[in-house]
C-alpha positions as CSV (number, residue, x, y, z in Angstrom):
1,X,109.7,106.7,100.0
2,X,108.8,103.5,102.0
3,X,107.1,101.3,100.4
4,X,104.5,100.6,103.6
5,X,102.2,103.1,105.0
6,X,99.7,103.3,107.6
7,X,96.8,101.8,106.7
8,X,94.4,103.8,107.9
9,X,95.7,107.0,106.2
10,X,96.5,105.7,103.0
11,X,95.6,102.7,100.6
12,X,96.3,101.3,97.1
13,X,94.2,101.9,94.1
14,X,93.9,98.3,93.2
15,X,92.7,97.5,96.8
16,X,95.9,95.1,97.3
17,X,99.1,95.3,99.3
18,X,102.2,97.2,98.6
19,X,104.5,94.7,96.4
20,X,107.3,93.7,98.7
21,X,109.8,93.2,96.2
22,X,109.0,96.8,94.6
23,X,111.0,100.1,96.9
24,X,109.8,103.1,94.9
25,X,107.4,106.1,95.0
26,X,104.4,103.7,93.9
27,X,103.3,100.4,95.4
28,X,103.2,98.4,92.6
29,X,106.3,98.8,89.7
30,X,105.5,100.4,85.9
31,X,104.2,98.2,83.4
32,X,106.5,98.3,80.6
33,X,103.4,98.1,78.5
34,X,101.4,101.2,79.4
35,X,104.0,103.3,81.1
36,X,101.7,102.9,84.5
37,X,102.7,101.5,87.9
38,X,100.4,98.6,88.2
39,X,98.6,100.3,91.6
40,X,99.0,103.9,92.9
41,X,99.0,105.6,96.5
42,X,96.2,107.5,97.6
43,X,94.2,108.9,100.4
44,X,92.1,105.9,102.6
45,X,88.4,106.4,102.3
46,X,88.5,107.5,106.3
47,X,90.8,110.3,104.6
48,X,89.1,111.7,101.8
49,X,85.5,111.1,103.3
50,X,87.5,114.0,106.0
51,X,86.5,116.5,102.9
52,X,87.9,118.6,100.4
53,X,90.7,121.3,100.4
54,X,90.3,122.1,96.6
55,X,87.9,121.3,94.3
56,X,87.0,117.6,92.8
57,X,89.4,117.7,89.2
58,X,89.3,114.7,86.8
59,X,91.4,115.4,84.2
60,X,94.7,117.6,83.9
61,X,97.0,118.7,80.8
62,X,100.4,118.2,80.0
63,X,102.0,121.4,79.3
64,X,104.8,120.5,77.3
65,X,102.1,118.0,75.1
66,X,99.0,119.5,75.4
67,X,97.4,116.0,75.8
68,X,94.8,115.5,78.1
69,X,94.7,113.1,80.7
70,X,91.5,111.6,83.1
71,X,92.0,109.7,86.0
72,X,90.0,107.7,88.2
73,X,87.3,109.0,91.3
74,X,89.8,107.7,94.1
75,X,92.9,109.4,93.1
76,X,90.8,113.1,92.3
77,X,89.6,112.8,95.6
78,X,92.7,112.5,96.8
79,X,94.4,115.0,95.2
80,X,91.4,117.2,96.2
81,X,91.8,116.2,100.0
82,X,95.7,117.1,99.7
83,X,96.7,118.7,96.8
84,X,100.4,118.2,97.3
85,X,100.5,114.3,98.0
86,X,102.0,113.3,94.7
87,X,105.3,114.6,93.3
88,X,104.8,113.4,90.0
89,X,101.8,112.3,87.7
90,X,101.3,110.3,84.4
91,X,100.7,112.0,81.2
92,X,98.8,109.7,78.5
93,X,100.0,112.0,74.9
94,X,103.8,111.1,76.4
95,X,103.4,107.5,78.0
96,X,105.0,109.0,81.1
97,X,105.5,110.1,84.6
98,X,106.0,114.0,85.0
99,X,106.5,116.3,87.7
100,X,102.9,117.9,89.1
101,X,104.3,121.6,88.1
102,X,104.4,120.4,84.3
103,X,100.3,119.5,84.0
104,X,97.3,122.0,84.0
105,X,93.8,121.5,85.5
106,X,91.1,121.8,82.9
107,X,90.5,125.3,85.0
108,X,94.2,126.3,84.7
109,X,95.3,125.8,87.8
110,X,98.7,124.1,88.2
111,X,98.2,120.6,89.4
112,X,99.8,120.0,93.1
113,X,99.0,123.6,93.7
């Protein structure tokens, strides 16, 4: 995945540019520290102010950990707007990236779905 996108479909979640010395699914690399890219994809406002395909989910669980994880307005909204726009997500319990198909939403739906 190309590290540059069209900005008016997508945008960071720091507000910042892509770093260009960084080629991976994220635009920012993971910091060692937290186990988090430093700045994630998601949906420009233009996007997700288009609407909602699912409903508006904050917080998923890992299935294999059974922690729970929140995450922040701009990247619900964009999983709401397009449920399938990220492969993989983090899970707080583990410190880790896992594939969608491994979390929960607090309703039981699988996330990505």
């Amino acid at each position: 995945m190309a590290n540059t996108r069209d900005p008016k479909r997508y945008a960071t979640t720091d507000g910042q540019p892509p770093d260009p010395d960084y080629d991976g699914h994220a635009p920012k690399p993971i910091n060692p520290d937290t186990g988090q890219h430093g700045a994630y994809w998601i949906l420009s406002d233009e996007e997700r102010a288009k609407g909602f395909v699912r409903p508006l989910r904050c917080t998923y669980v890992h299935t294999k950990c059974g922690v729970a994880t929140s995450m922040g307005l701009k990247l619900s909204e964009t999983y709401a707007r397009e449920p399938g726009f990220y492969g993989a997500t983090f899970c707080v319990g583990c410190g880790e990236h896992f594939p969608v198909a491994e979390f929960k939403w607090d309703d039981g739906k699988v996330v990505g779905s």
